[in-house]
C-alpha positions in Angstrom: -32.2 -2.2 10.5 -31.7 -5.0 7.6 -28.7 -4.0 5.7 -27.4 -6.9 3.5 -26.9 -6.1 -0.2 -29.5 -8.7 -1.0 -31.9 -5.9 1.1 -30.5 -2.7 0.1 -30.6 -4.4 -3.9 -32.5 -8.0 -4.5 -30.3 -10.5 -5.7 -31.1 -9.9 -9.4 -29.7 -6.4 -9.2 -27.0 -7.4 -7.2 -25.4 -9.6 -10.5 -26.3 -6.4 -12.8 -24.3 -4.3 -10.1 -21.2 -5.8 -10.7 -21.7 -6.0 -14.2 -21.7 -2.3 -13.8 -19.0 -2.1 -11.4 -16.8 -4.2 -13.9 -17.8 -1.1 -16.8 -16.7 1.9 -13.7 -13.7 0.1 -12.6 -12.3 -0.8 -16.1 -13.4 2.9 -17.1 -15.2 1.6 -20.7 -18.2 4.1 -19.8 -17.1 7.7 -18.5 -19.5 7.8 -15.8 -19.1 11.6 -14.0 -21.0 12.4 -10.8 -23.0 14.3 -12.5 -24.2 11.7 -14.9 -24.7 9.2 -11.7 -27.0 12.4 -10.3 -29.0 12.5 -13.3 -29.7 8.8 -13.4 -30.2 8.4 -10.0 -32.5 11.4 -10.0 -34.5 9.5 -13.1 -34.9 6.3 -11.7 -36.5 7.6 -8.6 -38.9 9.7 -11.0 -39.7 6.3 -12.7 -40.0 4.8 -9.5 -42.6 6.9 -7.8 -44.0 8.5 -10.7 -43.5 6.4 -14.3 -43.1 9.0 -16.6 -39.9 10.8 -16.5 -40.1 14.5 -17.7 -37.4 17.2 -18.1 -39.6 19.7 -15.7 -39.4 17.0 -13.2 -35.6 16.3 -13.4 -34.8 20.3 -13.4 -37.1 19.9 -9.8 -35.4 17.6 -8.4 -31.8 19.0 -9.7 -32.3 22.5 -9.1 -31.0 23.0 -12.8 -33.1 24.9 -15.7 -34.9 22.4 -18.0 -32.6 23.4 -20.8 -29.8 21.6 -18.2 -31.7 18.8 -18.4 -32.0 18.8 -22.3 -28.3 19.1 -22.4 -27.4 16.3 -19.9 -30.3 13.7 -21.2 -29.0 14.4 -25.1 -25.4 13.2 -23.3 -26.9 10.3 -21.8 -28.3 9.7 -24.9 -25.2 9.6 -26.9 -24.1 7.2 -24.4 -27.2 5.0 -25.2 -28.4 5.3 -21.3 -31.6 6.8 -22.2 -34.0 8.0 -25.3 -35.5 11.2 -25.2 -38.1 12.4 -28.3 -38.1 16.4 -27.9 -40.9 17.4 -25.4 -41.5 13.7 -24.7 -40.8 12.1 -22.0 -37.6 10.1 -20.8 -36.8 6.5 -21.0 -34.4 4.3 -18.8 -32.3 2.0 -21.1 -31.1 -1.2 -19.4 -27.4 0.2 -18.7 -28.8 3.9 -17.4 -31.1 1.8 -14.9 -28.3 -0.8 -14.0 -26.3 2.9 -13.3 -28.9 4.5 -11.4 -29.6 1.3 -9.5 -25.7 1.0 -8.3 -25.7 4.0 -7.5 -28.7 4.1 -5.4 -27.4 1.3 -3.8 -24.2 2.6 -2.5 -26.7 6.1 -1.2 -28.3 3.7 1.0 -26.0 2.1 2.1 -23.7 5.0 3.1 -26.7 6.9 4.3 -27.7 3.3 6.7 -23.7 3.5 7.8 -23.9 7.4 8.4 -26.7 7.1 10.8 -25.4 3.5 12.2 -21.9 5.2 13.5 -24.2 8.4 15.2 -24.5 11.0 12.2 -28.0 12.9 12.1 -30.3 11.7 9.3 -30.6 14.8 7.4 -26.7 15.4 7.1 -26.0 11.2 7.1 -28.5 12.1 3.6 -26.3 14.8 2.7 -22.9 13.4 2.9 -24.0 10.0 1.1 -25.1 11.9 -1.7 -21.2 13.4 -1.4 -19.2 10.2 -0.9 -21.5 8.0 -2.9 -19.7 9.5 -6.5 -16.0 9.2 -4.5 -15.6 6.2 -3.0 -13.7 3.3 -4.4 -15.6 0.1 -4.8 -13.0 -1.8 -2.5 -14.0 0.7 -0.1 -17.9 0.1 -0.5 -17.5 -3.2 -0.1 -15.9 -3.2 3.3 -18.7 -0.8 4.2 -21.4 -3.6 3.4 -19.3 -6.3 4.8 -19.3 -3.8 8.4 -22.8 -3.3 7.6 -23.9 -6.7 7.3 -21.8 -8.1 10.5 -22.9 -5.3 12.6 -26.5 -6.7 11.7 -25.2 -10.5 12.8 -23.9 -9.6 16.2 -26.8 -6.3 17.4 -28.1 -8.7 19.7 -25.3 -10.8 21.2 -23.4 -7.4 22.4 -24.4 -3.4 22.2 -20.7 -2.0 20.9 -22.3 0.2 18.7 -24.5 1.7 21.0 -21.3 1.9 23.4 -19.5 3.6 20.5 -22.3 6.6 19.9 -21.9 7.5 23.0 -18.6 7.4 23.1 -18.7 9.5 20.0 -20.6 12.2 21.5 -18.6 12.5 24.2 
C-alpha cells in the first residue's frame, strides 16, 4: 500500500493543503463538518461525474434537495462555490482546496484504520467520523506512521505481528 502524502495528494495539492490548513488552524474560514461533507461530497461528484447537481448531492447526503439549496447558498456566501437556481454547481478554488484536504485526511485515516486491523467498511465509517475531529498535529503524526510503516514492511513484519495480537 503506497501511503505518502505525495500519493494520497500530488505534490501540487500538497502546498494548497497547507494553505488550507493555515485558513482551519487560524480559524479565518468557519469550516463546520458539515460544510467539509458537502464539499467533499461535490468534489467526488465533479470527479466522477463533472457536473455537480443538487439531486445528486441530496443522493449522496441523504438530505432533501431543498438541504442542499440551503447549504450550497452558505457555501456561496462564503465564496466556495456558485450556484445559478436549477443550474448546476461549481467548485471555486478554495471549496476544492477544502474538499481536497479533506479527502486527503479520509484516505489517509481510512489506509491507517485498515493498516492497524479494522474491517474496511467500518475503517470507511470511522474516517468519515474522525476526519472533521482530528487536530492537524495529530494528522500529521498519522502520515508520518503511515509513511515509515511503508519504509520498513519489508525489512520486519511488526504490523502483521500486531493484527494478530490485536485479535487476540
Amino acid at each position: 500500500m503506497s501511503t505518502s502524502l505525495f500519493d494520497y495528494c500530488g505534490e501540487e495539492k500538497v502546498n494548497r493543503i497547507k494553505r488550507i490548513e493555515f485558513i482551519i488552524m487560524t480559524g479565518s474560514m468557519k469550516i463546520t463538518r458539515s460544510i467539509e461533507d458537502y464539499l467533499e461530497a461535490m468534489y467526488s461528484l465533479q470527479q466522477e461525474q463533472g457536473a455537480i447537481r443538487v439531486k445528486d448531492v441530496a443522493k449522496i447526503m441523504g438530505v432533501k434537495p431543498p438541504s442542499v439549496v440551503e447549504a450550497v447558498k452558505k457555501l456561496s456566501k462564503m465564496n466556495l462555490v456558485s450556484y445559478e437556481r436549477y443550474g448546476t454547481i461549481e467548485l471555486k478554488d478554495d471549496g476544492i482546496k477544502i474538499a481536497q484536504e479533506v479527502s486527503c485526511r479520509h484516505h489517509l485515516l481510512k489506509d491507517f484504520l485498515i493498516l492497524m486491523g479494522v474491517d474496511p467498511e467500518i475503517a470507511e465509517d470511522d474516517a468519515c467520523s474522525m476526519e472533521h475531529v482530528m487536530d492537524v498535529s495529530t494528522i500529521n503524526k498519522l502520515r508520518k506512521f503511515v509513511e515509515f510503516n511503508d519504509l520498513f514492511t519489508d525489512s520486519c513484519n511488526y504490523m502483521e505481528k500486531f493484527r494478530e495480537y490485536a485479535e487476540k
